[in-house]
mmCIF file of the C-alpha atoms, coordinates in Angstrom:
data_MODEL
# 
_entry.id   MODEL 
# 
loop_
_atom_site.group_PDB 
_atom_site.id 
_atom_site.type_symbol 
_atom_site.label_atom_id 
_atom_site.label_alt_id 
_atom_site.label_comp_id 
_atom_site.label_asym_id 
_atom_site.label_entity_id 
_atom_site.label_seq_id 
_atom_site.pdbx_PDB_ins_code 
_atom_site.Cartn_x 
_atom_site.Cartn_y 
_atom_site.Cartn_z 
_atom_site.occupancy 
_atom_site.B_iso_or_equiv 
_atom_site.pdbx_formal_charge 
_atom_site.auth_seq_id 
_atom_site.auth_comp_id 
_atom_site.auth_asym_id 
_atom_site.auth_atom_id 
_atom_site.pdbx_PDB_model_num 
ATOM 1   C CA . UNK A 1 1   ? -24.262 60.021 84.032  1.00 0.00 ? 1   UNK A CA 1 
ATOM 2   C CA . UNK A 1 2   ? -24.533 57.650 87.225  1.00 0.00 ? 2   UNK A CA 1 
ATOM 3   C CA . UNK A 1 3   ? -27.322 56.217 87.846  1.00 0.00 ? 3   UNK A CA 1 
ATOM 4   C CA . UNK A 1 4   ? -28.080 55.395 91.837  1.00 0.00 ? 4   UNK A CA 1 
ATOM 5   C CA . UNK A 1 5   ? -29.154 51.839 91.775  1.00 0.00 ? 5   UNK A CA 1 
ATOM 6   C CA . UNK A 1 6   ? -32.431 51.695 93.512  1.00 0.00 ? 6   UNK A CA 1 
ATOM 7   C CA . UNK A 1 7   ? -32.923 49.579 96.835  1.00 0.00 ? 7   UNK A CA 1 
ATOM 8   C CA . UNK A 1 8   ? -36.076 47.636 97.896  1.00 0.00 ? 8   UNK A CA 1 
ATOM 9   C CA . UNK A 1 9   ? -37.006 46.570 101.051 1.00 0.00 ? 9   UNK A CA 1 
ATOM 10  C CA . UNK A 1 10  ? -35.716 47.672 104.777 1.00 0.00 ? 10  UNK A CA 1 
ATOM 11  C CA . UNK A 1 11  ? -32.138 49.055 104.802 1.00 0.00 ? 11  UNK A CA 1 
ATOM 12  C CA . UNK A 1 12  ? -29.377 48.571 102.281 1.00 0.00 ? 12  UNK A CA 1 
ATOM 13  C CA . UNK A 1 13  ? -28.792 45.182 102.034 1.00 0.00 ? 13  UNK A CA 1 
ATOM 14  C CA . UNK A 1 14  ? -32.405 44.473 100.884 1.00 0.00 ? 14  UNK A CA 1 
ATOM 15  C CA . UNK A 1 15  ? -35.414 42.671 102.746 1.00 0.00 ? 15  UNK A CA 1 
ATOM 16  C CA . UNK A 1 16  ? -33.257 39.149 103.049 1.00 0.00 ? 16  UNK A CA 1 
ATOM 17  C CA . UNK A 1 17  ? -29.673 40.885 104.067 1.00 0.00 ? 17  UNK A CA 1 
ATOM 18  C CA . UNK A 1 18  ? -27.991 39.358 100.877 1.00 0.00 ? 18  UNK A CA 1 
ATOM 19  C CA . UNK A 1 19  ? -26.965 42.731 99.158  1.00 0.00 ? 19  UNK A CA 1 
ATOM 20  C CA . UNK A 1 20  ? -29.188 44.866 97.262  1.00 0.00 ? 20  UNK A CA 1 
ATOM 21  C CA . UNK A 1 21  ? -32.418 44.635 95.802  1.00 0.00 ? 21  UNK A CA 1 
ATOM 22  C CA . UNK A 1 22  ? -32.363 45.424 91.998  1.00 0.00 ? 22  UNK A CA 1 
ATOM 23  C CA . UNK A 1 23  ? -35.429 45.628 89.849  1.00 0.00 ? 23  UNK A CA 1 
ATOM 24  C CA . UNK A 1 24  ? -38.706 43.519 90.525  1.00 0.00 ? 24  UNK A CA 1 
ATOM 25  C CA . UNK A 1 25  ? -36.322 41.192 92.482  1.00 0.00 ? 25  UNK A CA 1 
ATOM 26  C CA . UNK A 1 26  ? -33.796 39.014 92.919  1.00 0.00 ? 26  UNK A CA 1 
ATOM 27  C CA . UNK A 1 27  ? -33.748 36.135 90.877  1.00 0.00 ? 27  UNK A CA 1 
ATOM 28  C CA . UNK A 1 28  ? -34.413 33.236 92.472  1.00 0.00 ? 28  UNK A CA 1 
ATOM 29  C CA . UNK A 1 29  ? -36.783 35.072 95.146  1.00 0.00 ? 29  UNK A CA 1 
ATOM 30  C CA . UNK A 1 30  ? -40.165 34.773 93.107  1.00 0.00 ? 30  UNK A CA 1 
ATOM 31  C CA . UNK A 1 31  ? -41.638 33.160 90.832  1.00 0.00 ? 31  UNK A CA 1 
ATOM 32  C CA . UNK A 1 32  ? -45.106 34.309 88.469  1.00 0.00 ? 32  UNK A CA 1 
ATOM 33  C CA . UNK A 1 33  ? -46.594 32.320 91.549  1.00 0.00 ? 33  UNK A CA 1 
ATOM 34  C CA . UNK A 1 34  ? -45.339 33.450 94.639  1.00 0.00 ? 34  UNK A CA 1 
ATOM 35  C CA . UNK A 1 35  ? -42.009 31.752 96.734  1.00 0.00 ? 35  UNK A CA 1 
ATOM 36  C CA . UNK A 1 36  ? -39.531 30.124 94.245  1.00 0.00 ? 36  UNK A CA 1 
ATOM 37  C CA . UNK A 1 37  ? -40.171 26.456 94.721  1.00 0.00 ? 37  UNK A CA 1 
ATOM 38  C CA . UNK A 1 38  ? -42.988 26.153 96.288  1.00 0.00 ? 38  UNK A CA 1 
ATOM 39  C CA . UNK A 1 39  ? -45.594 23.101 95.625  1.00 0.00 ? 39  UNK A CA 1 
ATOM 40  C CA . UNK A 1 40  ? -46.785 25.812 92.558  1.00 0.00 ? 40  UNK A CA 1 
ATOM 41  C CA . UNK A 1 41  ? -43.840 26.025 90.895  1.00 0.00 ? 41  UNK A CA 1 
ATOM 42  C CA . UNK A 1 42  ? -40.145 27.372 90.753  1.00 0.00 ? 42  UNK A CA 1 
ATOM 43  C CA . UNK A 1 43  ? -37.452 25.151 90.769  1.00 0.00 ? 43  UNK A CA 1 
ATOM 44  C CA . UNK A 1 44  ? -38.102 21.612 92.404  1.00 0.00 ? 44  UNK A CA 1 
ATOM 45  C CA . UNK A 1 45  ? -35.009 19.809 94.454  1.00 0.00 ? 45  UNK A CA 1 
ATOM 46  C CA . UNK A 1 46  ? -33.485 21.286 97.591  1.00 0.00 ? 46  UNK A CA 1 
ATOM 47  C CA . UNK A 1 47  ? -34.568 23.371 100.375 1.00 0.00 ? 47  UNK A CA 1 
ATOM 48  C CA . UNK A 1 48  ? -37.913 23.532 102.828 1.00 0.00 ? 48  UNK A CA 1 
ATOM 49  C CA . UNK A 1 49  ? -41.440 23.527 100.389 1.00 0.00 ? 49  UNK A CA 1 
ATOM 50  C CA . UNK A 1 50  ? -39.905 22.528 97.495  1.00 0.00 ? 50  UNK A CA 1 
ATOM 51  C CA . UNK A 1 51  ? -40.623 19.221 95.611  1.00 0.00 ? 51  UNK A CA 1 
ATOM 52  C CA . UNK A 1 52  ? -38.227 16.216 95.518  1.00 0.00 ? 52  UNK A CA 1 
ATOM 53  C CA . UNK A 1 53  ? -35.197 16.626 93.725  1.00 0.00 ? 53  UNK A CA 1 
ATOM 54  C CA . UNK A 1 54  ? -34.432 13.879 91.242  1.00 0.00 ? 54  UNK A CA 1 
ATOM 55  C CA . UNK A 1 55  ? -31.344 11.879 90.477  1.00 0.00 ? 55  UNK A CA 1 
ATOM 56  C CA . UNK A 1 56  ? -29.774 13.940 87.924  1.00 0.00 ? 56  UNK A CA 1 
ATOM 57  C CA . UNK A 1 57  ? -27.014 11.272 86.692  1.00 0.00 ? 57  UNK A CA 1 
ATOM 58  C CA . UNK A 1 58  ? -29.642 8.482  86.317  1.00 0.00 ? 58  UNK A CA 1 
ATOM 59  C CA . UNK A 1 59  ? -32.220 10.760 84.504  1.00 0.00 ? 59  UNK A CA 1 
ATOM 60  C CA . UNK A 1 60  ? -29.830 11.845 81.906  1.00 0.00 ? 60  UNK A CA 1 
ATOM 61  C CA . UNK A 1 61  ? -28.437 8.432  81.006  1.00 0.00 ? 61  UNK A CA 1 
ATOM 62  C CA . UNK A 1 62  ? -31.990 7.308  81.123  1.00 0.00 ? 62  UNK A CA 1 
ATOM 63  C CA . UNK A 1 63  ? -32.824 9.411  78.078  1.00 0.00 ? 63  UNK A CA 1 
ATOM 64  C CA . UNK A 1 64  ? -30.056 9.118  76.180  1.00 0.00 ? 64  UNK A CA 1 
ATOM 65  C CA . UNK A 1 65  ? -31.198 5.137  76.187  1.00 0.00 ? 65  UNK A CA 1 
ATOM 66  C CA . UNK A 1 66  ? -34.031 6.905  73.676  1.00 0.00 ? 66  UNK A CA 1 
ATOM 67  C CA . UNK A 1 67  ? -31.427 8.614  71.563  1.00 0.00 ? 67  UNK A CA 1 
ATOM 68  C CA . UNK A 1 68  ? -28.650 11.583 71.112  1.00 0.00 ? 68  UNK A CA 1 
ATOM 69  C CA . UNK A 1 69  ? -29.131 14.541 73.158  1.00 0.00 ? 69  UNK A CA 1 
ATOM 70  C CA . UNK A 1 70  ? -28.082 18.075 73.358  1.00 0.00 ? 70  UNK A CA 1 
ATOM 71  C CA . UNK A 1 71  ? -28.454 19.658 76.963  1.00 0.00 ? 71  UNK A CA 1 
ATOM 72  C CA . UNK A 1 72  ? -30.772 22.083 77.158  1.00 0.00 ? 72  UNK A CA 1 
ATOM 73  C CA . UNK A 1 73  ? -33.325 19.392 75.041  1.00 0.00 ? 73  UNK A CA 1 
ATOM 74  C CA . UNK A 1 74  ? -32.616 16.731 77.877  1.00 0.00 ? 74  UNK A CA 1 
ATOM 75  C CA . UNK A 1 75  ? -33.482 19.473 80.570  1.00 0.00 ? 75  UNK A CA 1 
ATOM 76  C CA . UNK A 1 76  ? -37.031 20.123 78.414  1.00 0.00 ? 76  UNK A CA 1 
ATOM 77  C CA . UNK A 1 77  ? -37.348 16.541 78.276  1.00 0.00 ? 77  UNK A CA 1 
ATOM 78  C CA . UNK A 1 78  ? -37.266 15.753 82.009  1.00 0.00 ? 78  UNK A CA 1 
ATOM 79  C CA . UNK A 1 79  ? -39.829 18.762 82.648  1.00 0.00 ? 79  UNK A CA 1 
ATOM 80  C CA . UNK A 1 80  ? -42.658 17.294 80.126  1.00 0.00 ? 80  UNK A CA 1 
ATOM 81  C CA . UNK A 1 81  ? -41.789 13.636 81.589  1.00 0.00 ? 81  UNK A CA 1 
ATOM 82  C CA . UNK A 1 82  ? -42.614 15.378 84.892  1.00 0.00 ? 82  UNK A CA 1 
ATOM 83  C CA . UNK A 1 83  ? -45.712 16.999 83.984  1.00 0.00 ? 83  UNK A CA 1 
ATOM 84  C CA . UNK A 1 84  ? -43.735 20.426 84.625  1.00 0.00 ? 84  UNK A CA 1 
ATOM 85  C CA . UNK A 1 85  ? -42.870 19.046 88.254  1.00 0.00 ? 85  UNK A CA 1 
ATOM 86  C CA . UNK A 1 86  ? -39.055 18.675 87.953  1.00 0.00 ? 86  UNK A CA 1 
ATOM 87  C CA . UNK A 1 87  ? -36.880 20.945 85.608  1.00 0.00 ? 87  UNK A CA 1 
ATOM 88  C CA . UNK A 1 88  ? -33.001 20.520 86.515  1.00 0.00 ? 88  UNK A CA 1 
ATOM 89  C CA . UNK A 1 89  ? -31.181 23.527 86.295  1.00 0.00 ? 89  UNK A CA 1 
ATOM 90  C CA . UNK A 1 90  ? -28.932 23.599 83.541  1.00 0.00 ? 90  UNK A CA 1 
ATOM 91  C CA . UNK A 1 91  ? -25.964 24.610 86.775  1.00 0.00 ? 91  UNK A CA 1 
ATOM 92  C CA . UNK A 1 92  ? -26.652 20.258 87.553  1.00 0.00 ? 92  UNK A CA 1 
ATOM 93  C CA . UNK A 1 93  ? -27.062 19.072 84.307  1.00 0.00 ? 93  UNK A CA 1 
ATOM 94  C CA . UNK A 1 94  ? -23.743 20.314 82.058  1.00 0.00 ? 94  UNK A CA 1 
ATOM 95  C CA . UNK A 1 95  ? -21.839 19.303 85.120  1.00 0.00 ? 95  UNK A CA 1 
ATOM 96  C CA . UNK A 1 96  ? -23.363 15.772 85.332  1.00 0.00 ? 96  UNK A CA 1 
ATOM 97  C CA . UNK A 1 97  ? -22.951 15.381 81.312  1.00 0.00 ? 97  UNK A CA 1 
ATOM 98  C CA . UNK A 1 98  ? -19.198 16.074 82.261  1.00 0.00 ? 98  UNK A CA 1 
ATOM 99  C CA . UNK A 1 99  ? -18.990 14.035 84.446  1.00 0.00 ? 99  UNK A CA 1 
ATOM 100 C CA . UNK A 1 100 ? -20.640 11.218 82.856  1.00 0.00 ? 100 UNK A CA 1 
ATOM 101 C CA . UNK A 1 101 ? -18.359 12.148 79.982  1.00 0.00 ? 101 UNK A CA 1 
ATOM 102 C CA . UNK A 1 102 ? -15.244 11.778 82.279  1.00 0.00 ? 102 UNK A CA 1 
ATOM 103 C CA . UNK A 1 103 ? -16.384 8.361  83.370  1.00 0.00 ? 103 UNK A CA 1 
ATOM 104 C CA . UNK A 1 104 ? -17.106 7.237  79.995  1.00 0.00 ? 104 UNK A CA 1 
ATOM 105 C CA . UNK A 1 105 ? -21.029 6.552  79.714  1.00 0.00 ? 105 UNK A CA 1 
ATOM 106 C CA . UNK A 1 106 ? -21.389 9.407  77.235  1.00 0.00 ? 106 UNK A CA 1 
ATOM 107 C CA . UNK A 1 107 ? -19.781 11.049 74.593  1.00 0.00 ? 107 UNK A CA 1 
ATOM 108 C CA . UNK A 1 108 ? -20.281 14.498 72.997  1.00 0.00 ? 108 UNK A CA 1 
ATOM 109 C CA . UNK A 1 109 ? -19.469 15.512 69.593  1.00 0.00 ? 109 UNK A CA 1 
ATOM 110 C CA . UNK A 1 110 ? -20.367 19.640 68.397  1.00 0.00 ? 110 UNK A CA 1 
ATOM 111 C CA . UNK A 1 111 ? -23.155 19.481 66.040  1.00 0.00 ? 111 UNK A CA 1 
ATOM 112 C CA . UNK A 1 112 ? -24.736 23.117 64.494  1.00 0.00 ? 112 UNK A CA 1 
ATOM 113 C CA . UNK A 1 113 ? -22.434 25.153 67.238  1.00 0.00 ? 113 UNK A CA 1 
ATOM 114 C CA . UNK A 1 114 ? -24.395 22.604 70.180  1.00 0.00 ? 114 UNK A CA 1 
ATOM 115 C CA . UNK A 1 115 ? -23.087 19.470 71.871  1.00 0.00 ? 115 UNK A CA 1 
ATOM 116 C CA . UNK A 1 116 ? -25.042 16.460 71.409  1.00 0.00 ? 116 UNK A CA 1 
ATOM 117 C CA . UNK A 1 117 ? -24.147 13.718 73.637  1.00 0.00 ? 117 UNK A CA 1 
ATOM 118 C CA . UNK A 1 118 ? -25.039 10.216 73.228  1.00 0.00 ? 118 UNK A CA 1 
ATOM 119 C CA . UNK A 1 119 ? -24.617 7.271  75.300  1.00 0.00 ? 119 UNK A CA 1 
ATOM 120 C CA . UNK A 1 120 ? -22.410 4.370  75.643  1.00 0.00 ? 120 UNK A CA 1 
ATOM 121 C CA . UNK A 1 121 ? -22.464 0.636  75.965  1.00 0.00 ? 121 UNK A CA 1 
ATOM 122 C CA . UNK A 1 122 ? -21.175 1.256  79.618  1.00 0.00 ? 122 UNK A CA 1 
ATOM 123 C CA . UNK A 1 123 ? -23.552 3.909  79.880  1.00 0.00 ? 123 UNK A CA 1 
ATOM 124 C CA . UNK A 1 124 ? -26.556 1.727  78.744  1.00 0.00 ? 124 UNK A CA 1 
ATOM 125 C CA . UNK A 1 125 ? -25.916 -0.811 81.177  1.00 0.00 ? 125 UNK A CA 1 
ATOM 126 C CA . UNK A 1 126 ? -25.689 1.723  83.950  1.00 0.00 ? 126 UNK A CA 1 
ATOM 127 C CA . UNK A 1 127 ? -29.083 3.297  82.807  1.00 0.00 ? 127 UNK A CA 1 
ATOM 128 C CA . UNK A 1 128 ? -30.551 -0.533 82.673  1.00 0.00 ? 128 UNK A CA 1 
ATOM 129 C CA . UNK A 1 129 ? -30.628 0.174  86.851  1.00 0.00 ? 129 UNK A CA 1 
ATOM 130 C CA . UNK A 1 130 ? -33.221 2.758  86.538  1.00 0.00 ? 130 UNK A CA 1 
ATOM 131 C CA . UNK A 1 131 ? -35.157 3.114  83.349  1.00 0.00 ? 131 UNK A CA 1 
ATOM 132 C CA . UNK A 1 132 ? -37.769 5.999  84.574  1.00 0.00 ? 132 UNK A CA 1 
ATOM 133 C CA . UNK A 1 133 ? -35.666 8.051  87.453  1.00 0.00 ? 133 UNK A CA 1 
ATOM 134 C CA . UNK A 1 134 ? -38.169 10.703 86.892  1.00 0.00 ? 134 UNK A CA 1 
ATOM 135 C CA . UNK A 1 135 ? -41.105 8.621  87.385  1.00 0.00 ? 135 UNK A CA 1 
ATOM 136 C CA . UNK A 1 136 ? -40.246 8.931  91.044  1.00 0.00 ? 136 UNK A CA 1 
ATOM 137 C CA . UNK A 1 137 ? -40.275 12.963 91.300  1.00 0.00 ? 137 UNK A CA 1 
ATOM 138 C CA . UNK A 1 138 ? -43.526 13.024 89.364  1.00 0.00 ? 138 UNK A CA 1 
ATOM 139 C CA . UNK A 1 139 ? -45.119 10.039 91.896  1.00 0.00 ? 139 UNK A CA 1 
ATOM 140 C CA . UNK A 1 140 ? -43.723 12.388 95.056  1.00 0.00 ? 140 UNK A CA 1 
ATOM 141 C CA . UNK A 1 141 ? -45.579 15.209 93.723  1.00 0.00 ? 141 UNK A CA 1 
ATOM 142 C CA . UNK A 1 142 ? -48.462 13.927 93.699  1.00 0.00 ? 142 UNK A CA 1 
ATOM 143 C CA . UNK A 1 143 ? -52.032 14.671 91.207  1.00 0.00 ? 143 UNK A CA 1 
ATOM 144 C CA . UNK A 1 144 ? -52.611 17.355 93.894  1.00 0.00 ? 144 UNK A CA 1 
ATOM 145 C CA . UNK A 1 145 ? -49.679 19.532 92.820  1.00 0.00 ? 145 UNK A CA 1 
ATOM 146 C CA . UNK A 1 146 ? -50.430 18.473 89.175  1.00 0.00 ? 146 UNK A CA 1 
ATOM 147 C CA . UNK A 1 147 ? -53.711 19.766 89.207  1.00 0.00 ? 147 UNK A CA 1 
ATOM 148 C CA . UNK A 1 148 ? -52.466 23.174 91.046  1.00 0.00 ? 148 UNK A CA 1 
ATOM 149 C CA . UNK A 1 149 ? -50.037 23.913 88.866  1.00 0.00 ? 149 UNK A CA 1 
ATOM 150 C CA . UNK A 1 150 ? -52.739 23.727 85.872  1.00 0.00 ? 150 UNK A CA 1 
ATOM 151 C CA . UNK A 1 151 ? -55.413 25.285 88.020  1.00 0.00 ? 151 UNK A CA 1 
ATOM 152 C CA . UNK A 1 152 ? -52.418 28.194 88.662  1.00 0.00 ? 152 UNK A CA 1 
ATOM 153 C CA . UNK A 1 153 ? -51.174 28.741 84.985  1.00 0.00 ? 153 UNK A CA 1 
ATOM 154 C CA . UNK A 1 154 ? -55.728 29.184 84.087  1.00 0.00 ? 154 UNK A CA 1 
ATOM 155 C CA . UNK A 1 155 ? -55.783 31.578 86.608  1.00 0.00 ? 155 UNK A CA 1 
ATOM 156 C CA . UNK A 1 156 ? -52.675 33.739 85.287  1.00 0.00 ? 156 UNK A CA 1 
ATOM 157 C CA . UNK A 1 157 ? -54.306 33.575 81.686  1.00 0.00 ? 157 UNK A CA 1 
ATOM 158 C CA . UNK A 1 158 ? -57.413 34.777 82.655  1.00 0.00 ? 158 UNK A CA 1 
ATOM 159 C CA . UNK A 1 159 ? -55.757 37.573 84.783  1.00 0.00 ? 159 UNK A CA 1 
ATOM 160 C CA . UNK A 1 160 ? -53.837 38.573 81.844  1.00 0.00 ? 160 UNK A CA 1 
ATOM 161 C CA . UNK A 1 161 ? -57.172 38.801 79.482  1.00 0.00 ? 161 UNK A CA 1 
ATOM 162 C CA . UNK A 1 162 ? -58.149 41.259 81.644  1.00 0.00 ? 162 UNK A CA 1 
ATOM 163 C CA . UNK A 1 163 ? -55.442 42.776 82.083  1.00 0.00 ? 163 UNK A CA 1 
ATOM 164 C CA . UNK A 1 164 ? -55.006 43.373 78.521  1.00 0.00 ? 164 UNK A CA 1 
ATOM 165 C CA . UNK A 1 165 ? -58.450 43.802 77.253  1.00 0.00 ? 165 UNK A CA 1 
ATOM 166 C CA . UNK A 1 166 ? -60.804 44.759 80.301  1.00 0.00 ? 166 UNK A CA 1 
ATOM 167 C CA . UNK A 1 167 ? -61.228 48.448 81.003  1.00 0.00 ? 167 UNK A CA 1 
ATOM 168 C CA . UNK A 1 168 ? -59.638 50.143 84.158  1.00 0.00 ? 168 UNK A CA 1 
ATOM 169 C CA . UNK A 1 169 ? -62.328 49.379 86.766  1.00 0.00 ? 169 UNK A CA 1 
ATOM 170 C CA . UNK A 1 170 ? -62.615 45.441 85.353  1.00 0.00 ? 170 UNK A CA 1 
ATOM 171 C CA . UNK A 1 171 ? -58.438 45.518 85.876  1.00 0.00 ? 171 UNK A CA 1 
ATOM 172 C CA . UNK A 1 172 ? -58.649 46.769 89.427  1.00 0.00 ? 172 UNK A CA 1 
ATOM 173 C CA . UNK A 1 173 ? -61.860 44.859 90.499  1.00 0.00 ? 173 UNK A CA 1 
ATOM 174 C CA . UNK A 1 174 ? -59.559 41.460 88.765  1.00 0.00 ? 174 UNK A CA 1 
ATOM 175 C CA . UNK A 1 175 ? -56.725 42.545 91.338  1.00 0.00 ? 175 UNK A CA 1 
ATOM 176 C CA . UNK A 1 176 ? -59.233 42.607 93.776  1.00 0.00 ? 176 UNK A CA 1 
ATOM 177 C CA . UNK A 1 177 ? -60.679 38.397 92.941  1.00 0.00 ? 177 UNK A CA 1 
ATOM 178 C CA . UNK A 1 178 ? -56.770 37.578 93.418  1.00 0.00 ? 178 UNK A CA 1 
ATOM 179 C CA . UNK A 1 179 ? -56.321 39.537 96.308  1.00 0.00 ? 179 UNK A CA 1 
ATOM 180 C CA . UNK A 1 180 ? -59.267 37.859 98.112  1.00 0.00 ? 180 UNK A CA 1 
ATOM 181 C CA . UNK A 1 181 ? -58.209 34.800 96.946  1.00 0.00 ? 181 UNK A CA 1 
ATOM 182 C CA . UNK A 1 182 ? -54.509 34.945 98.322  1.00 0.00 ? 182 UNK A CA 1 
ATOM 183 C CA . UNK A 1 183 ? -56.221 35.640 101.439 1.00 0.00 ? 183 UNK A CA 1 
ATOM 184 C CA . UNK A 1 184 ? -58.669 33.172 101.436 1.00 0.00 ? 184 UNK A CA 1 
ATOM 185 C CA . UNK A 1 185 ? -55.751 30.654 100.907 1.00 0.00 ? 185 UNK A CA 1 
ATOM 186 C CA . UNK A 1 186 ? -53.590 31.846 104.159 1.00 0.00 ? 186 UNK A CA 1 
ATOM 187 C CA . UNK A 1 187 ? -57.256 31.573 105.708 1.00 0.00 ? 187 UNK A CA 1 
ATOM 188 C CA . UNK A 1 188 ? -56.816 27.846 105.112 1.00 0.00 ? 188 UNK A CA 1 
ATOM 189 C CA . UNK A 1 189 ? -52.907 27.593 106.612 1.00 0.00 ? 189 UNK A CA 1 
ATOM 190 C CA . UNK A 1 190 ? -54.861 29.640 109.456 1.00 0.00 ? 190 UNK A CA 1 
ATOM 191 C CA . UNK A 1 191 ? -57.268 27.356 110.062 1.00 0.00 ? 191 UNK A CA 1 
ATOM 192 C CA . UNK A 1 192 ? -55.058 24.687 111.985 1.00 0.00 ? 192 UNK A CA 1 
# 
């Protein structure tokens, strides 16, 4: 049996025009904090209200200088570096490890079904340039975002205490705090 793929938001093409809304949403629309790279969270780099994108190339090499690397580890490594500020999607960083493995500063070899890649003399040298490329997202950020982000992920474990353990009226009056505190934050962006 068929089943008619539900749509969300004005007309058929979804609230943005883009095609079809499917689910809670299209990926990339929200995050757990609202807008997908905004100075909360989502993916840093690129467009308006998002945090400064690093340079991909010289963070990689950078930690390889430490030692042998698979992908996905180097892409972990970058976030906690960051303080959770920049995460590279893993769409920029296989295609930079290529490429860095096309102009010979790295090399890969398959280890446990993964590729670890590890640097080069050449590479080394290159890396020499910039020791801490992430150092410079983390400074654009700023303790402000820091402490929002932390102040952010509190706020969604308490909510989900509650929302596990409190009793119906304690869940809805909890929806309520977050409510009035959404609005109380526009009230801020209002007050200019």
């Amino acid at each position: 049996m068929h089943r008619q793929q539900e749509h969300f938001g004005p007309g058929p093409r979804g609230r943005h025009g883009h095609g079809p809304r499917r689910g809670r949403g299209r990926r990339g629309d929200f995050g757990p904090w609202g807008p997908v790279g905004g100075p909360l969270g989502g993916r840093p780099g690129g467009r308006r209200g998002r945090a400064r994108r690093g340079n991909v190339k010289a963070a990689l090499l950078a930690l390889l200088t430490d030692r042998p690397m698979h992908g996905y580890e180097m892409i972990s490594e970058l976030e906690n570096r960051t303080n959770g500020v920049w995460r590279p999607s893993p769409g920029s960083v296989y295609p930079t490890l290529q490429l860095l493995e096309d102009e010979g500063l790295v090399t890969s070899a398959e280890q446990s079904g993964k590729r670890l890649f590890t640097i080069t003399e050449q590479g080394t040298a290159e890396a020499a340039n910039d020791p801490e490329p992430w150092q410079a997202v983390a400074d654009a950020a700023g303790d402000t975002a820091l402490k929002a982000r932390e102040s952010v992920g509190q706020l969604a474990v308490a909510l989900k205490q509650v929302m596990a353990a409190g009793t119906e009226e304690q869940r809805a009056r909890a929806l309520d705090v977050v409510g009035d505190a959404r609005r109380k934050l526009y009230g801020i962006l209002a007050e200019d």
